[in-house]
SEDO-898810 format. One record per residue (C-alpha): y, z, x; residue in one letter. Coordinates in steps of 0.1 Angstrom, whole numbers, padded with zeros to 4 digits, always signed. Layout:
REM SEDO-898810
YZXa
...
***
This chain:
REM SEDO-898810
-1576-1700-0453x
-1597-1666-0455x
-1618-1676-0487x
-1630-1639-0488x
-1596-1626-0497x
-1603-1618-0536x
-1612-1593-0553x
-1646-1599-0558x
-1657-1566-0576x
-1625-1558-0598x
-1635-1593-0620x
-1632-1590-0655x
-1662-1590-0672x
-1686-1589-0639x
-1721-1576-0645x
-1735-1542-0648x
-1751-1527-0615x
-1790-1535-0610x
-1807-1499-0609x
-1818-1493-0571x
-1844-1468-0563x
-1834-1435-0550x
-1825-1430-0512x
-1849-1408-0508x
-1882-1431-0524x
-1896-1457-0499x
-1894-1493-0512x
-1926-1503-0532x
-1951-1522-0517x
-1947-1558-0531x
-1973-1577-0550x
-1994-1607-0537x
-1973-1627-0561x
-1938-1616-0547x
-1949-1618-0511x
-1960-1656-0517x
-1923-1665-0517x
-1921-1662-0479x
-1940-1680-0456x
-1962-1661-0433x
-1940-1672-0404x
-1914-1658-0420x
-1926-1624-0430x
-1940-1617-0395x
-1905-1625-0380x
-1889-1599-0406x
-1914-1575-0402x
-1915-1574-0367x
-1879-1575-0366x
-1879-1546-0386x
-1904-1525-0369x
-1877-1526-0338x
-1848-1514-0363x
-1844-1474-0372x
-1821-1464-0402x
-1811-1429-0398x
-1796-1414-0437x
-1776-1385-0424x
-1773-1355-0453x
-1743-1377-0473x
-1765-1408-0472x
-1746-1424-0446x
-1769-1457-0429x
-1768-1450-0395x
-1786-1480-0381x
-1798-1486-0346x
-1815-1518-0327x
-1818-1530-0296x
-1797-1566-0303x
-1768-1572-0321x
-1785-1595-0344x
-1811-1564-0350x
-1782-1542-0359x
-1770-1568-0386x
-1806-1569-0400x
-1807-1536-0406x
-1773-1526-0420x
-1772-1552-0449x
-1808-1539-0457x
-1793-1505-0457x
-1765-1520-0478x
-1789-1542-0504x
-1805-1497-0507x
-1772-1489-0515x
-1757-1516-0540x
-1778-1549-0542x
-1757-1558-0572x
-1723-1557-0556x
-1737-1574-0524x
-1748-1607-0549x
-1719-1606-0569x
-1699-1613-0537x
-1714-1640-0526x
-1722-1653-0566x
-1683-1658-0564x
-1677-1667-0528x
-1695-1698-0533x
-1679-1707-0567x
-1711-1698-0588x
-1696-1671-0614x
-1702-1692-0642x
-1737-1694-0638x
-1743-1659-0642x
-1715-1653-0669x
-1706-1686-0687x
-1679-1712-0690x
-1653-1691-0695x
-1656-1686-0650x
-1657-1723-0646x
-1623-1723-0635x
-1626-1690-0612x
-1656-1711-0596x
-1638-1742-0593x
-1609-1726-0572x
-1636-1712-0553x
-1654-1748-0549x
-1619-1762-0539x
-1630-1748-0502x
-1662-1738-0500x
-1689-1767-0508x
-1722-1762-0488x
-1725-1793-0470x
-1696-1783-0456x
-1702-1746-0444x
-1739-1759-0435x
-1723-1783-0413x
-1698-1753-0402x
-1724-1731-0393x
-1748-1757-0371x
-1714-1758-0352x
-1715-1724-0346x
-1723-1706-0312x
-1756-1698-0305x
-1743-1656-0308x
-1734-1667-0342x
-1759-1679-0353x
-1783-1654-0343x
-1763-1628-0368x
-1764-1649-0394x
-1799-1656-0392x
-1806-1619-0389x
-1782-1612-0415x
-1801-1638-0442x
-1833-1620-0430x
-1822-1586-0438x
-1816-1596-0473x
-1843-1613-0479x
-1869-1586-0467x
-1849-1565-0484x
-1861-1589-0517x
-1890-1592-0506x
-1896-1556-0502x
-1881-1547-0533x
-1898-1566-0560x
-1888-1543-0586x
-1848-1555-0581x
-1842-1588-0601x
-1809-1609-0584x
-1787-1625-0611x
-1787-1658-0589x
-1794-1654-0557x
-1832-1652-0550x
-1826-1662-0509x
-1802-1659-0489x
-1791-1688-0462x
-1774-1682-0429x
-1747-1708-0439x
-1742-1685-0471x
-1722-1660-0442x
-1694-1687-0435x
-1683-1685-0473x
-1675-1647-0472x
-1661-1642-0434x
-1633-1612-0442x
-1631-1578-0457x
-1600-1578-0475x
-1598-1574-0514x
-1572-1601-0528x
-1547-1622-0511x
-1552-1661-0501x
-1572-1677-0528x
-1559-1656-0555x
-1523-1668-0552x
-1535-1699-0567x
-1532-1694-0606x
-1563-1697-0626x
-1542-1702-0658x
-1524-1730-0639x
-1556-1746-0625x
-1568-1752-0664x
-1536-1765-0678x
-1534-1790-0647x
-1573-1802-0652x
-1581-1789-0681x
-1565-1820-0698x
-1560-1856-0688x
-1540-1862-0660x
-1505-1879-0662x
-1487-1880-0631x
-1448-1869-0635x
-1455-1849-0664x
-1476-1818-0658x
-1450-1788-0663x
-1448-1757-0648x
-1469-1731-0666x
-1454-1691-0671x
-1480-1667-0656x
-1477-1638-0641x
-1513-1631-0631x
-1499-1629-0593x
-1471-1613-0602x
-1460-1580-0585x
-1489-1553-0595x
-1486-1525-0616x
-1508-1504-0594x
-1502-1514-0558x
-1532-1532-0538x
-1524-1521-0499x
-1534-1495-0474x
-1514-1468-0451x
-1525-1474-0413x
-1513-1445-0386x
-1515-1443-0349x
-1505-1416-0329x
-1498-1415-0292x
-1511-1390-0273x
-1477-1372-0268x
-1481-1366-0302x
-1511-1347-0304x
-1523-1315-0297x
-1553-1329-0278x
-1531-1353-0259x
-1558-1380-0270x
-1545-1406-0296x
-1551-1406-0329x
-1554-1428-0357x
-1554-1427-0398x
-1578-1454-0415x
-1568-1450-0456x
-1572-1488-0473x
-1561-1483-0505x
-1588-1504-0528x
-1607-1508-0561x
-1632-1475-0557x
-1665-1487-0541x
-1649-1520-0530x
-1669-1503-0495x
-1691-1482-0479x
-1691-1461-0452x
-1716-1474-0424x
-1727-1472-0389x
-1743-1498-0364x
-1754-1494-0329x
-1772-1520-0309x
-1784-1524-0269x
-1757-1551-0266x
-1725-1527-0269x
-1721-1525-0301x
-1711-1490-0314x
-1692-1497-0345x
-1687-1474-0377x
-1664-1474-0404x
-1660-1492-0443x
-1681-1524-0447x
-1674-1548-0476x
-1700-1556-0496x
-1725-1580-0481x
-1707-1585-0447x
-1724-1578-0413x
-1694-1566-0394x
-1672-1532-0398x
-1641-1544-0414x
-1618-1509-0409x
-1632-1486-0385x
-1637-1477-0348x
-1664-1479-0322x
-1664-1453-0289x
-1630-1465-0274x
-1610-1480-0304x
-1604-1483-0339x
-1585-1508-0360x
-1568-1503-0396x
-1556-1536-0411x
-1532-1533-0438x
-1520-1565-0466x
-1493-1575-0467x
-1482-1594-0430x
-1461-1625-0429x
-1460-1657-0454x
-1496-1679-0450x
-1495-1697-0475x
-1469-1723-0487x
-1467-1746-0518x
-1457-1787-0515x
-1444-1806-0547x
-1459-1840-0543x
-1443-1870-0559x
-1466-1891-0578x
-1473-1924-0590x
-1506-1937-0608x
-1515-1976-0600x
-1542-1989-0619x
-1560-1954-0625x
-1556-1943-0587x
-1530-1919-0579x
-1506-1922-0548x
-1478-1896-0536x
-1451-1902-0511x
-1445-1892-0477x
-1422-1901-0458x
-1415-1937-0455x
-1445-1947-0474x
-1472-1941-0501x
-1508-1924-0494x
-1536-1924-0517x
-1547-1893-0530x
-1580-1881-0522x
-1600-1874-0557x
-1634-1853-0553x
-1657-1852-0583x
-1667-1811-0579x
-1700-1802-0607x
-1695-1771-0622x
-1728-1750-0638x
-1726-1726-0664x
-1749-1706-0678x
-1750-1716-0719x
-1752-1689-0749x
-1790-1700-0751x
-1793-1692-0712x
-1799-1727-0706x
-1776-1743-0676x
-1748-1765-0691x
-1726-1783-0665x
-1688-1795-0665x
-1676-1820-0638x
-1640-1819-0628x
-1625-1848-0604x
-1602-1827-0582x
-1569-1843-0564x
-1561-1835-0527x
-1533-1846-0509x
-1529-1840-0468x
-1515-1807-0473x
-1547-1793-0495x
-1559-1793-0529x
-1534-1800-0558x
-1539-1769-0581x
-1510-1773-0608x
-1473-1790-0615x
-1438-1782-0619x
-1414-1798-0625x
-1425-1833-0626x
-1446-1830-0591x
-1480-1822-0583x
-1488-1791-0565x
-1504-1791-0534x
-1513-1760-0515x
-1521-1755-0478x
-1535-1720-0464x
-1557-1710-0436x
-1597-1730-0435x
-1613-1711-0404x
-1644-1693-0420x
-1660-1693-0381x
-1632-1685-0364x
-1626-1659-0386x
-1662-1648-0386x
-1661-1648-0351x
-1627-1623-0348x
-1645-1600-0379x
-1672-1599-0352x
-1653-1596-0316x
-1630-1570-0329x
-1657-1543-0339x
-1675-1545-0304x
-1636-1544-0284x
-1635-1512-0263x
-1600-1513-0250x
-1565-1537-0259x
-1571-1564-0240x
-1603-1572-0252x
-1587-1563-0288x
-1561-1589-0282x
-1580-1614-0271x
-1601-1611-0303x
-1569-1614-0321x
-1557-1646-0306x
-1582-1664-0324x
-1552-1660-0352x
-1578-1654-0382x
-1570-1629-0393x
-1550-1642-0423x
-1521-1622-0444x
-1534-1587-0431x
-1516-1561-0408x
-1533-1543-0381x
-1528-1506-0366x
-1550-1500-0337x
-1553-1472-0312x
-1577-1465-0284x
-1592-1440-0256x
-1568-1452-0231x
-1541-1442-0249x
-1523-1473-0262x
-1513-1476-0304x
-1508-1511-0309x
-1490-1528-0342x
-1499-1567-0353x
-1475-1579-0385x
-1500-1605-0398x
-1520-1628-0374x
-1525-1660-0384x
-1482-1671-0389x
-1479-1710-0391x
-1444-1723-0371x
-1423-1736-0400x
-1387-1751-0399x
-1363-1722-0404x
-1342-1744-0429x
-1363-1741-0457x
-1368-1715-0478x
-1409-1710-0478x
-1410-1688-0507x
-1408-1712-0530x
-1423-1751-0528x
-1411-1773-0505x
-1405-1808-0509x
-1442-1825-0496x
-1427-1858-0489x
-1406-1847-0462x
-1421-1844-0429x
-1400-1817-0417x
-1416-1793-0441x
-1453-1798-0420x
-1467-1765-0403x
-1457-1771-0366x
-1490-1756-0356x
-1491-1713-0353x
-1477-1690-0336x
-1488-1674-0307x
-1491-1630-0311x
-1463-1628-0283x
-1437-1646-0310x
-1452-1626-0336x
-1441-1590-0346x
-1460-1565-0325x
-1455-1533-0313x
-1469-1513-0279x
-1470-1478-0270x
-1435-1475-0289x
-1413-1447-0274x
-1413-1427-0308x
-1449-1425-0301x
-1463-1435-0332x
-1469-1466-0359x
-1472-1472-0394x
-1475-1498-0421x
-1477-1489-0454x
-1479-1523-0466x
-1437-1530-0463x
-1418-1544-0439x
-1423-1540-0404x
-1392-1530-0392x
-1397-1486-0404x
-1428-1488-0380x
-1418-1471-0351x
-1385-1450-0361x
-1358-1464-0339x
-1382-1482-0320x
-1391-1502-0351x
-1390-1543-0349x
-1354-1560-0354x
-1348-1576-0385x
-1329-1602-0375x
-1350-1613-0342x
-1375-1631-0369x
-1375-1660-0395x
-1376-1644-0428x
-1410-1659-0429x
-1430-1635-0410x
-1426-1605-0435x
-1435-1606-0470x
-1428-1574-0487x
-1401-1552-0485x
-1398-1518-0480x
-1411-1493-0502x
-1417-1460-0512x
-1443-1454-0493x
-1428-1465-0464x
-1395-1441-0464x
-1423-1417-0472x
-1444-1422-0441x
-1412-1421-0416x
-1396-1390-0427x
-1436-1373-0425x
-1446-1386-0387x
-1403-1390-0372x
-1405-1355-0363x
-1444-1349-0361x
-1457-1330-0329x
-1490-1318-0317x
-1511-1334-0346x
-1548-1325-0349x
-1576-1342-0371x
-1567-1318-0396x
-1526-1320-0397x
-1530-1357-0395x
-1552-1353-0431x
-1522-1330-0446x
-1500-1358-0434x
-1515-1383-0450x
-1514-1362-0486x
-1482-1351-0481x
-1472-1342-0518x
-1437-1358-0518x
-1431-1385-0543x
-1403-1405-0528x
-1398-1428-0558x
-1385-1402-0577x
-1359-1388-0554x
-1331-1413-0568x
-1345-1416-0603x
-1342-1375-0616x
-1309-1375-0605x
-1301-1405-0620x
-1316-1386-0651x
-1300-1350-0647x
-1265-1370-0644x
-1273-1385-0676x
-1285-1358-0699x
-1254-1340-0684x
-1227-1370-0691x
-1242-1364-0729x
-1221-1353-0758x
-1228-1318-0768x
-1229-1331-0803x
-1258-1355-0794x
-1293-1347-0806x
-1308-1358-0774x
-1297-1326-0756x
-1313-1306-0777x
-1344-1330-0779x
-1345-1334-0739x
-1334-1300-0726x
-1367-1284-0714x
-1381-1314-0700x
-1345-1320-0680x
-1345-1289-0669x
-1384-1289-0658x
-1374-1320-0638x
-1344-1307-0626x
-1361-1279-0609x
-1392-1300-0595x
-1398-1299-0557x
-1411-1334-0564x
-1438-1326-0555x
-1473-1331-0568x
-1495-1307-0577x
-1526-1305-0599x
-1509-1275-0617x
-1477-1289-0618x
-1461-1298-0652x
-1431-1319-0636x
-1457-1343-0620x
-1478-1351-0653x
-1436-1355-0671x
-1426-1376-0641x
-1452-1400-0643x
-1456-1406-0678x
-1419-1409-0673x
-1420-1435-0648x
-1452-1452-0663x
-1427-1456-0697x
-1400-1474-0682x
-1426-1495-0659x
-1443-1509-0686x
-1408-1519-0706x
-1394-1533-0678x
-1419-1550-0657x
-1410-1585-0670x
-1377-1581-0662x
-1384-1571-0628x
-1409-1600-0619x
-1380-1626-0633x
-1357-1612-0607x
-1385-1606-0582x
-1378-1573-0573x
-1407-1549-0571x
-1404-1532-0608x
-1402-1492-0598x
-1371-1509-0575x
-1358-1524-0604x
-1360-1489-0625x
-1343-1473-0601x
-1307-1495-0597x
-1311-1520-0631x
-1316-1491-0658x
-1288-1476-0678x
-1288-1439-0693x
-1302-1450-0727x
-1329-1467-0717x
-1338-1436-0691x
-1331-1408-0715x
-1359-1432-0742x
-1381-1435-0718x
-1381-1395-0712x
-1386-1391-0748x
-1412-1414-0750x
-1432-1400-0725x
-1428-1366-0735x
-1441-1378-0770x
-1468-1393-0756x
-1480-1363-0739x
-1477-1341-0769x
-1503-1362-0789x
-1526-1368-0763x
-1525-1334-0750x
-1513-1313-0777x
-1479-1305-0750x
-1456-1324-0732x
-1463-1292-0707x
-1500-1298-0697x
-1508-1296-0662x
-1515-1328-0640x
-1544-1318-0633x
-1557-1318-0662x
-1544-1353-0667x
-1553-1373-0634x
-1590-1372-0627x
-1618-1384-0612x
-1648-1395-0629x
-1681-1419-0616x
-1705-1422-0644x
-1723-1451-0642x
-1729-1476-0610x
-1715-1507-0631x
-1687-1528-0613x
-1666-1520-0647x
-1659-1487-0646x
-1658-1470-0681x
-1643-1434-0686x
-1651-1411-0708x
-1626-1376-0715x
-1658-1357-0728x
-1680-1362-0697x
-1674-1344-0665x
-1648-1354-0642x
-1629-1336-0614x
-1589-1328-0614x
-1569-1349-0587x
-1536-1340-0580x
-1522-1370-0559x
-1510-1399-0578x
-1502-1437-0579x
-1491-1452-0551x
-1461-1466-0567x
-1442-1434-0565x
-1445-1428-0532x
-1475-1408-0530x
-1495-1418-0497x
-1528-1409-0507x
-1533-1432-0537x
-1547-1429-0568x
-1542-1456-0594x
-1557-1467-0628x
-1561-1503-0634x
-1588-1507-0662x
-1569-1507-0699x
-1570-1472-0705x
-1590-1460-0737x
-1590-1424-0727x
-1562-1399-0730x
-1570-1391-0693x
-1564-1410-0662x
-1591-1419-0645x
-1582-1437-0610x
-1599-1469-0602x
-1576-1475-0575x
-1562-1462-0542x
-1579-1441-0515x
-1611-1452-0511x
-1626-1448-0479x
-1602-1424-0454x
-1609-1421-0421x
-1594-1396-0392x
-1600-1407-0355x
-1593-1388-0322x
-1598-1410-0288x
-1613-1390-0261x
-1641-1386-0238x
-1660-1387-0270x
-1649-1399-0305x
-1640-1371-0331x
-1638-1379-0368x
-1635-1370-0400x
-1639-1393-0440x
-1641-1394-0468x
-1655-1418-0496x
-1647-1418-0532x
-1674-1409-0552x
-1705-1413-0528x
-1723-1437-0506x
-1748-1448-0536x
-1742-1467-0568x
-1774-1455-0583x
-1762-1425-0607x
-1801-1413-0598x
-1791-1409-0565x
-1780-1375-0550x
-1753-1396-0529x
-1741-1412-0561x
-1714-1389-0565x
-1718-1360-0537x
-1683-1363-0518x
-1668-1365-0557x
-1655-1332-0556x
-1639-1330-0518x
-1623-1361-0525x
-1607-1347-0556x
-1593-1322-0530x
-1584-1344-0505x
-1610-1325-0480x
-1626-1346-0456x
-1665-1342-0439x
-1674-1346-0403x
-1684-1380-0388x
-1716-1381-0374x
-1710-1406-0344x
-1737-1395-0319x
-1771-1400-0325x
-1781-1358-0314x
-1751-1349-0342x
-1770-1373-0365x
-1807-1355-0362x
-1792-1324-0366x
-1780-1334-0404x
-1807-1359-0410x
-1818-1369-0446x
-1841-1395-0437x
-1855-1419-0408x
-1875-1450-0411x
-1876-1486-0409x
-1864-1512-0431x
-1895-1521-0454x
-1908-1485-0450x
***
């Protein structure tokens, strides 16, 4: 399992940023009293280590960090990010380890214990005194940099974590935001412990805290081949679609070959989507099936409980796991919970009469290592090799290099299964033909290789739109190495790059905003054929007439001046939220389901609906979306709040769920009339592979979470607009736009 796969900084109820001094202020020199909470072996190894790193803020605040080691490159770019956001770096690792409660109370308890179902540290101590000397050596240096940063930095209090331990590394070891550990059900987790245990009785619990989202979680990944472009160099499109500020933009350069640059999650050494000199990598959720559910058959014998397997009956393993919480009074309370495993993992609810068990991916240093390997790989074979380490759990990847090769993984880590069973749901756990029969190797996986149409995408769907006609065959696979189906998006990104020639940096941007909103291509017809099939007696003709007609004549097309967009939406946002049940009970993605389950009534309500809503929240069903969809960053907390009487910036692309491929969601409960997105593009990055790297970004908002900052919200605007700035990849390009050069400590 990838324990890092949640979405650390979206939590409900997670604390407020700690204020960070301005990028521009050196750190204040720390008290006697401070610096008495390091040994004086250990400052002179951190300071000397730092007096070898330099930290170069270009004009947007970007770290730029150089060193002559590896491990000094890792010292110096989590300094850079503890400057940037200390708070979000914490919280990370606060709930990586399964130690939310402790900051915010007993209502985390079960959030932590999921956590704690994995990650103990005995166990990741013990995991990282395994480890490989190389590995080690960044971790150390990666503790260091944190804690000098502490050290350095009196004035920032932690919620929890006053040191940081190499170990600590193991329990976050890749980027993603969601996935693994989430499918297990918190709600579920506390019915099935939070009361005393029978064993054939615990039910199955309704939740739909995993269902399908509302706002999509994903990412869009391009390559180009250089056939395709007007530079005849290959190109590639970076655009993870996540919670804004889920990760910077940074870049590390070491003696040792490293070169890396790109979006960093919080508190991580390593580049998770990015590009170094000769390649670039773009991983996208949503690969094959990873994890898989057993219903265990159990029987209690004088207070121990056994399940059955097989032939015969094996004990279940129970582990006591402690639990602190932090107490109204702010004293620490504790909970202990015994916790049942059976071979197959940790049993986390029931159904049904069984217990279930659940068995995913437990590699934090192999997948430490491949976060590591695949940042310093200049060409595909050292890529690949990286990626036979099969760690890489759940996510896509879309690579291209200076050689000219695009390259397509569909997942990475792909357990062998028996074909018979149907994996989506819970297996039977006391059959032994249900085990994993070890994993696949990437050659029976779905990949693709300088593909004759000449390019790639993923748009978290199904693989087989990748490549045009040259896309992946359906039925050469088990239906268990795809998850998601194909989506709007996807139809989206192959009619945009089929018949794409000579792309630049800059048509590859417009490509990547195209303004088509694919979801509604079927649904205004649907509507139009409606409103016309309507008596002319009906009051509903009369009612809906402008707004048909507006939506009959729409490009679709979004456009912040567009009045069809903002009609659309709210349209499609009406008959999403009424049916969204209905579509998770027939597990079809819900703007799917609007679009073949609806009947006329229920589209022509919805219509009027959300053309009332408009009216009293913006006076006119015909207001601009523009001056709807915007994009505000006033404060540096984790929990964004909006506000319609602040300042904010008009954005004209839109959720992700119609089809849009630059994203922009909201996922917070909305208490404005405005939409504020939360969600979507994020950091967006353009590469061309030559005799030297080109590149252009873009982050939401800015590189600081310190509203002081001038880099709190500096790119604010040209991300509004979808306009992109220049990477500075080379250190001469660096000096000539530098902010700021110093060491860490400085």
């Amino acid at each position: 399992m990838i324990l890092s796969r949640f979405a650390a900084l979206t939590l409900a109820g997670t604390l407020a940023a700690t204020a960070m001094p301005t990028l521009a202020e050196p750190a204040a020199k720390a008290p006697a009293k401070a610096r008495s909470a390091a040994n004086a072996a250990e400052l002179a190894r951190w300071q000397k280590t730092a007096n070898g790193i330099t930290i170069m803020r270009d004009k947007w605040g970007i770290p730029h960090v150089f060193g002559k080691t590896d491990a000094d490159a890792v010292f110096g770019m989590i300094y850079a990010q503890a400057e940037d956001d200390f708070n979000r770096v914490e919280l990370n690792y606060i709930n990586a380890m399964g130690r939310l409660a402790e900051v915010e109370g007993d209502k985390e308890i079960w959030r932590d214990l999921r956590m704690k179902l994995y990650i103990q540290p005995a166990d990741m101590q013990a995991k990282y005194a395994a480890s490989p000397a190389w590995l080690k050596e960044l971790m150390k240096a990666w503790a260091d940099g944190l804690n000098f940063y502490l050290y350095t930095h009196p004035d920032v209090k932690p919620k929890l974590l006053t040191r940081f331990e190499p170990w600590m590394a193991l329990s976050f070891s890749e980027g993603s935001i969601g996935g693994d550990i989430e499918e297990i059900s918190l709600k579920e987790l506390e019915a099935f412990y939070g009361k005393p245990l029978q064993p054939t009785v615990q039910p199955a619990l309704a939740d739909n805290s995993n269902a399908l989202d509302a706002e999509p979680r994903g990412s869009n990944g391009f390559a180009i081949a250089p056939k395709l472009s007007a530079s005849g160099h290959p190109l590639l499109l970076i655009n993870p679609h996540t919670s804004f500020y889920f990760r910077p933009e940074i870049h590390m350069v070491s003696e040792q070959g490293l070169n890396a640059y790109g979006a960093v999650t919080w508190g991580q050494f390593f580049i998770y989507q990015g590009f170094n000199d000769r390649a670039g990598w773009m991983h996208t959720s949503g690969g094959g099936d990873v994890i898989d559910e057993y219903l265990e058959t159990v029987v209690e014998r004088q207070g121990k409980f056994f399940y059955k397997y097989g032939g015969e009956e094996r004990a279940l393993r129970a582990v006591p796991i402690t639990l602190p919480f932090k107490q109204p009074d702010g004293k620490t309370g504790s909970r202990t919970i015994t916790v049942y495993f059976s071979h197959h993992g940790p049993i986390v609810r029931g159904q049904d009469g069984k217990w279930v068990a659940v068995k995913m991916m437990d590699e934090p240093m192999k997948a430490l290592t491949q976060s590591w390997s695949r940042t310093k790989a200049k060409n595909y074979q050292a890529f690949y090799k990286a990626m036979e380490l099969r760690t890489n759990s759940s996510n896509n990847t879309v690579y291209a290099d200076a050689d000219g090769n695009i390259a397509y993984f569909h997942g990475n880590f792909i357990p062998k299964r028996d074909p018979r069973f149907d994996w989506t749901k819970p297996v039977d756990g006391s059959n032994p033909a249900t085990e994993w029969q070890g994993l696949h190797a990437i050659p029976e996986t779905i990949t693709l290789f300088n593909p004759a149409s000449g390019y790639i995408s993923n748009t978290n769907n199904w693989p087989f739109s990748s490549s045009g006609a040259n896309s992946p065959k359906r039925e050469a696979y088990p239906a268990y190495m795809w998850a998601l189906p194909e989506n709007a998006r996807g139809r989206h990104a192959e009619r945009v790059l089929k018949d794409a020639k000579a792309l630049t940096l800059d048509s590859l941007i417009a490509t990547a905003y195209d303004s088509y909103l694919t979801a509604f291509e079927p649904l205004v017809p649907q509507l139009t054929k409606d409103f016309d099939a309507l008596p002319s007696s009906d009051a509903r003709r009369t009612a809906l007439a402008e707004q048909v007609a507006s939506l009959r004549a729409w490009d679709l097309r979004f456009a912040a001046d567009s009045v069809p967009t903002s009609l659309a939406v709210y349209w499609g946002q009406e008959m999403v939220a009424a049916n969204s049940a209905r579509a998770r009970a027939a597990g079809v993605p819900t703007v799917d389901f609007i679009t073949s389950s609806l009947n006329a009534d229920e589209r022509l309500a919805a219509l009027a609906s959300a053309s009332a809503k408009l009216t009293r929240d913006f006076g006119s069903w015909k207001t601009p979306w523009g001056e709807i969809n915007r994009f505000q960053r006033i404060s540096g907390d984790i929990n964004q709040e909006y506000d319609d009487g602040k300042p904010s910036w008009p954005v004209a692309f839109t959720s992700a769920n119609w089809g849009s491929l630059a994203s922009f969601g909201m996922v917070a409960k909305q208490k404005t009339k405005r939409i504020y997105g939360d969600r979507g593009n994020s950091f967006v990055a353009v590469v061309e592979f030559g005799p030297k790297v080109k590149a252009k970004s873009i982050l939401a908002g800015g590189q600081s979470s310190n509203p002081a900052s001038k880099h709190f919200a500096d790119q604010a605007e040209m991300y509004s607009r979808g306009e992109f700035k220049d990477v500075l990849f080379y250190k001469q390009d660096i000096e000539k736009q530098l902010e700021r050069k110093y060491h860490p400590g400085q």
